[in-house]
C-alpha positions as CSV (number, residue, x, y, z in Angstrom):
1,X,10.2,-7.0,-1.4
2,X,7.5,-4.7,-1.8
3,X,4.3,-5.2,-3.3
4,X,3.4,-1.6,-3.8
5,X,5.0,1.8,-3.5
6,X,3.5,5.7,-2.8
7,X,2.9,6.1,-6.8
8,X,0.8,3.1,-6.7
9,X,-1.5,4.3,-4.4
10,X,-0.4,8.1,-5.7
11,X,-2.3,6.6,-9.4
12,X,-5.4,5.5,-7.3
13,X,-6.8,8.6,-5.4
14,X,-5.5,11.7,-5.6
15,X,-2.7,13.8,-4.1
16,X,-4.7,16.0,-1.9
17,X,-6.6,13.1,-1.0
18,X,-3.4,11.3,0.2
19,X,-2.5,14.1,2.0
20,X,-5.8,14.8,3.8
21,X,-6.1,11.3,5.2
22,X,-2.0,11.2,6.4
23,X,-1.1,14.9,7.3
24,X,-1.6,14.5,11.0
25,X,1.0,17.1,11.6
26,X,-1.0,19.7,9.2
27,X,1.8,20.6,7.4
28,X,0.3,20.3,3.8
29,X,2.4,17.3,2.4
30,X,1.9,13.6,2.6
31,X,3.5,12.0,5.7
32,X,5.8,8.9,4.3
33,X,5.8,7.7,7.1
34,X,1.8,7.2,7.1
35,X,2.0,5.7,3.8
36,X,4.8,3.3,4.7
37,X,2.6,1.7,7.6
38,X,0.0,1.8,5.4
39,X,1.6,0.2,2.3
40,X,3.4,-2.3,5.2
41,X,-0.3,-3.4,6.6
42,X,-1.8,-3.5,3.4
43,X,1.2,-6.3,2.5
44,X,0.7,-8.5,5.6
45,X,-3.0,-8.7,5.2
46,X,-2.1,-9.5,1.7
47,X,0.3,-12.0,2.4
48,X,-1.9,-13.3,5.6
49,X,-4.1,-14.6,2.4
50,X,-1.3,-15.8,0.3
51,X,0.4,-17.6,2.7
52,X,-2.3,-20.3,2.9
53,X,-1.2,-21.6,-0.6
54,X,2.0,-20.0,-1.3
55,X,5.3,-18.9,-0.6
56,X,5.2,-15.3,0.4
57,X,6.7,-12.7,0.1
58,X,6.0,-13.5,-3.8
59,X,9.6,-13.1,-4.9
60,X,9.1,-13.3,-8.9
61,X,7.0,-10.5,-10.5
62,X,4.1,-9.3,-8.6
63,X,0.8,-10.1,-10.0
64,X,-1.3,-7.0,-11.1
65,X,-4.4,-8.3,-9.1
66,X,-1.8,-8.4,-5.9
67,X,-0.9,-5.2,-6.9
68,X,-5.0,-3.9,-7.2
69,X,-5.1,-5.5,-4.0
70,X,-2.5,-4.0,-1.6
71,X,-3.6,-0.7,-3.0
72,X,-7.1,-1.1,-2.2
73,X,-6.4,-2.3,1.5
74,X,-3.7,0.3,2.1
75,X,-6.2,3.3,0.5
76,X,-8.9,1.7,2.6
């Protein structure tokens, strides 16, 4: 399960932002792909933290402050 998707980190910066920091190809549109490793890392460093006191991948609802978190390491 996935803590975050592209509109989550879509909402935090903007969309030429997104695009400047994952169009490797120069194309002028956000490279998925990118995002997806991004958004992938962002949720193992994530659950590298939560795994020291719970089960992860957190199956129930995600917490927003997960959620604030996943999209602050993946933008970062």
């Amino acid at each position: 399960m996935s803590y975050i998707t592209q509109a989550d980190l879509a909402a935090q910066i903007t969309d030429s932002e997104l695009i400047q920091v994952t169009d490797d190809a120069k194309l002028g549109i956000v490279a998925t792909s990118v995002v997806s490793k991004a958004i992938a890392d962002a949720e193992a460093e994530v659950n590298g933290y939560l795994a020291t006191k719970y089960a992860v991948p957190i199956a129930a609802t995600v917490p927003d402050l997960v959620k604030k978190l996943c999209v602050d390491v993946a933008t970062y």
